[in-house]
C-alpha positions in Angstrom: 155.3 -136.3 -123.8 156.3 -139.9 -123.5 157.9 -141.7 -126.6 155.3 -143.7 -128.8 156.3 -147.4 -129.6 157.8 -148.3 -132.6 156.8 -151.5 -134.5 159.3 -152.9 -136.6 157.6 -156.0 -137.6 154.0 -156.8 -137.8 152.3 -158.1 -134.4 149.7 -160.5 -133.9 147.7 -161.8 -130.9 144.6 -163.6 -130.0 142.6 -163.6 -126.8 139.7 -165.4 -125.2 138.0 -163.1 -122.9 134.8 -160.5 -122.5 137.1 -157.6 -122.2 138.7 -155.9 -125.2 142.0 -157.5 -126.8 143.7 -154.0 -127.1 143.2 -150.6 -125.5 144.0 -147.4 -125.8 143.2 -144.0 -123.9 144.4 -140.4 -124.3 143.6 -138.2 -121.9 144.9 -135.5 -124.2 143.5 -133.9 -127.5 144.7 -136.3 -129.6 143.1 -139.4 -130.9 143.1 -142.6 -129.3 143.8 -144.5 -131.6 145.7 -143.4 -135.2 146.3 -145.9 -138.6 147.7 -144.8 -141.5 147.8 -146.5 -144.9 149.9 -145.3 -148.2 148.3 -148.6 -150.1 145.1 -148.3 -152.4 145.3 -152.3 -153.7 142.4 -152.7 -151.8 139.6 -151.5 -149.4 141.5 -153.8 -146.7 144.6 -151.4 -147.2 142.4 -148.8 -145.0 144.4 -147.1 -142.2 142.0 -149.2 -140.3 140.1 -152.2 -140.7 137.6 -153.8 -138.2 136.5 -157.6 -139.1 134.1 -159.6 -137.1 134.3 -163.6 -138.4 131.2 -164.3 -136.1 129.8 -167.4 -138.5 126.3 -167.5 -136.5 123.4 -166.2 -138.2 122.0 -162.7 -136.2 118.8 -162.1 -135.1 117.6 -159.0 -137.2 115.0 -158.2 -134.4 117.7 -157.5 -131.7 120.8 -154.9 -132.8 122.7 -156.1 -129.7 123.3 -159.1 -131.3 124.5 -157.7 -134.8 128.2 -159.2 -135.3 129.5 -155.8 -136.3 133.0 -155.3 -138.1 133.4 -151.6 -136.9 131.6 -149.9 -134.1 131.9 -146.3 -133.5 130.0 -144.9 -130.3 130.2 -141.2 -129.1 128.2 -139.1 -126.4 127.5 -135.7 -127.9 129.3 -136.1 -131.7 129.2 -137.9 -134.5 129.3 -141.7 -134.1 131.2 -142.4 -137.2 132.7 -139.6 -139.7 133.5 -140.5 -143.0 135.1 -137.2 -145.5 137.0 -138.0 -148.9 138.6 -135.4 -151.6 137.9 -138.2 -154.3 136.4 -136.9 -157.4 134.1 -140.1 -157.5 134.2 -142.2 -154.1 131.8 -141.5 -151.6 132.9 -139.9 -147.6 131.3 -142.7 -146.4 130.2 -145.9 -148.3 128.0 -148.8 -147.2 128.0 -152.0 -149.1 125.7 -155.3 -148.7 126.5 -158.3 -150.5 124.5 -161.1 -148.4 122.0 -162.8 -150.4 118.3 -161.9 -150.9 115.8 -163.5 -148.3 114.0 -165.7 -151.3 110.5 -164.5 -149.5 111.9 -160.8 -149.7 110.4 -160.0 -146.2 114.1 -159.0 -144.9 115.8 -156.1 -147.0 119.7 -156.8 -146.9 120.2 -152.5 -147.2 123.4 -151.4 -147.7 123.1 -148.1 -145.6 120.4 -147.9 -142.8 119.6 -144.9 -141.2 117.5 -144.5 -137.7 116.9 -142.0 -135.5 114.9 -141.7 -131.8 113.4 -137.8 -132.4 114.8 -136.4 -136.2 115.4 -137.8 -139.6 116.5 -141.1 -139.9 118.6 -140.5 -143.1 119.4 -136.7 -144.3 121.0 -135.6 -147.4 122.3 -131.8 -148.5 123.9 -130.9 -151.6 125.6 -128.1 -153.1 126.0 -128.8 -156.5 124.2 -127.5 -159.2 123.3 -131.1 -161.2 123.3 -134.1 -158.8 120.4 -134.4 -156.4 120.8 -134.4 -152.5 119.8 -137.9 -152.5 119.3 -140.2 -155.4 117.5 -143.4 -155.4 118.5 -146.2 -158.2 116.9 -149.3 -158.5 119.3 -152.1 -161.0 117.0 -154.7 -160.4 114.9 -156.8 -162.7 111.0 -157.2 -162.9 109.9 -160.3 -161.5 106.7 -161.9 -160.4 106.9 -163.3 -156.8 105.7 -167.3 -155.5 102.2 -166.4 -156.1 102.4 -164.7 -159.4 102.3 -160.9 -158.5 104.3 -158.6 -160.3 107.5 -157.2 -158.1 107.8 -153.1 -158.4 112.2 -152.6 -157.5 111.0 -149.0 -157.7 114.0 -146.3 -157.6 112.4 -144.6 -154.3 110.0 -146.2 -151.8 108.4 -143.9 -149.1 106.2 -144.9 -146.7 104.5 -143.7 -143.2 102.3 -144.8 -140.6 100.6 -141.5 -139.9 102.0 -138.6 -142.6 102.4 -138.4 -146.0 104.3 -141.4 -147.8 106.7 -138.8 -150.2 106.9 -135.0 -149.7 108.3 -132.8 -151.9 108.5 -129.3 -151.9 110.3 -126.6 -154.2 111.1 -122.5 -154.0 111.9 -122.4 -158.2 109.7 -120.6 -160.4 110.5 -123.2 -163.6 110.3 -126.7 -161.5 108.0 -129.0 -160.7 107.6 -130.3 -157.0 107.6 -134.0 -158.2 108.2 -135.0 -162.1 107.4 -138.4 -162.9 109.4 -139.7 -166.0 108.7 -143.2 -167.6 111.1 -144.0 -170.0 110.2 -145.8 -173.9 112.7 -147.6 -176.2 110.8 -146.5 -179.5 108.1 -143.8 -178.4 107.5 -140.6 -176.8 105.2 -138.6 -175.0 104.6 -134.4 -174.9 105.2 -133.2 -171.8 102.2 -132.4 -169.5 101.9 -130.3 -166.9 99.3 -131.1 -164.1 99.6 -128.8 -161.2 103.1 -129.0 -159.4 103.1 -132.7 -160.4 104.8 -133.1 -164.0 105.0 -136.2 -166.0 107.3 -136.0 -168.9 
């Protein structure tokens, strides 16, 4: 096995070209590539960090032109794998902060999912209190240009040929879908109406 290099100072380059800047390939069973990090001052302290300073503003309608930070590509696994041991920060975390298109046509999300023949975002849990996936909405009612009221509901489902939300359960105590709407100074009985509850 030949030697690895050792760095005992930081290096730095720059290059102008079509072709990548740095590559590795292992034709063993190792990885390619390996960065390790014993800082946690900052997210940029990661083992490894991608940035893509592309000023020019992309074309949402064409993903080749998306000026991505970190791009992770594979033929028959994953694409990208994210796993943490934290007892509060997610395996892997997507965060937006562009601003809000002021007609709200474009939807800055910070995780998008998309698939060609299977679910374009799936979620599984095994705990016995949080849900597989959980849908919170922080934002404040509004009214839009012409006057109507904006909804920045918790979960939005929608389809072009099948049913907008589906929910299904196997308990005996449940309710497929509860609907809860929450009052500063009054309450409500619960009420049962088939397998949809509103409380």
């Amino acid at each position: 096995m030949a030697a690895l290099p050792e760095f005992d100072t930081a290096s730095k380059g720059s290059v102008t070209s079509d072709t990548p800047g740095f590559e590795v390939t292992n034709q063993g069973i190792g990885p390619a590539l390996k960065g390790i990090s014993s800082s946690n001052i900052s997210f940029l302290a990661a083992g490894v960090v991608g940035i893509n300073n592309n000023s020019e503003q992309s074309d949402p309608n064409k993903v080749e032109q998306n000026a991505t930070g970190v791009v992770g590509i594979s033929i028959n696994g994953e694409g990208v794998h994210g796993e943490s041991r934290s007892t509060f920060f997610a395996g892997v975390a997507g965060i937006q902060r562009g601003p809000a298109d002021p007609e709200r046509r474009l939807s800055p999300v910070g995780v998008f999912g998309f698939s060609e023949n299977g679910e374009g975002m799936h979620g599984e849990s095994r705990s016995d209190t949080f849900a597989a996936i959980a849908g919170i909405s922080k934002g404040p009612v509004g009214n839009d240009p012409q006057g109507n009221r904006r909804n920045p509901c918790g979960v939005f489902g929608q389809s072009e040929s099948g049913e907008g939300v589906h929910g299904e359960t196997s308990s005996s105590l449940f309710a497929v879908i509860v609907c809860r709407r929450r009052r500063h100074q009054f309450s409500r009985d619960r009420k049962q109406c088939g397998s949809v509850r509103e409380v």
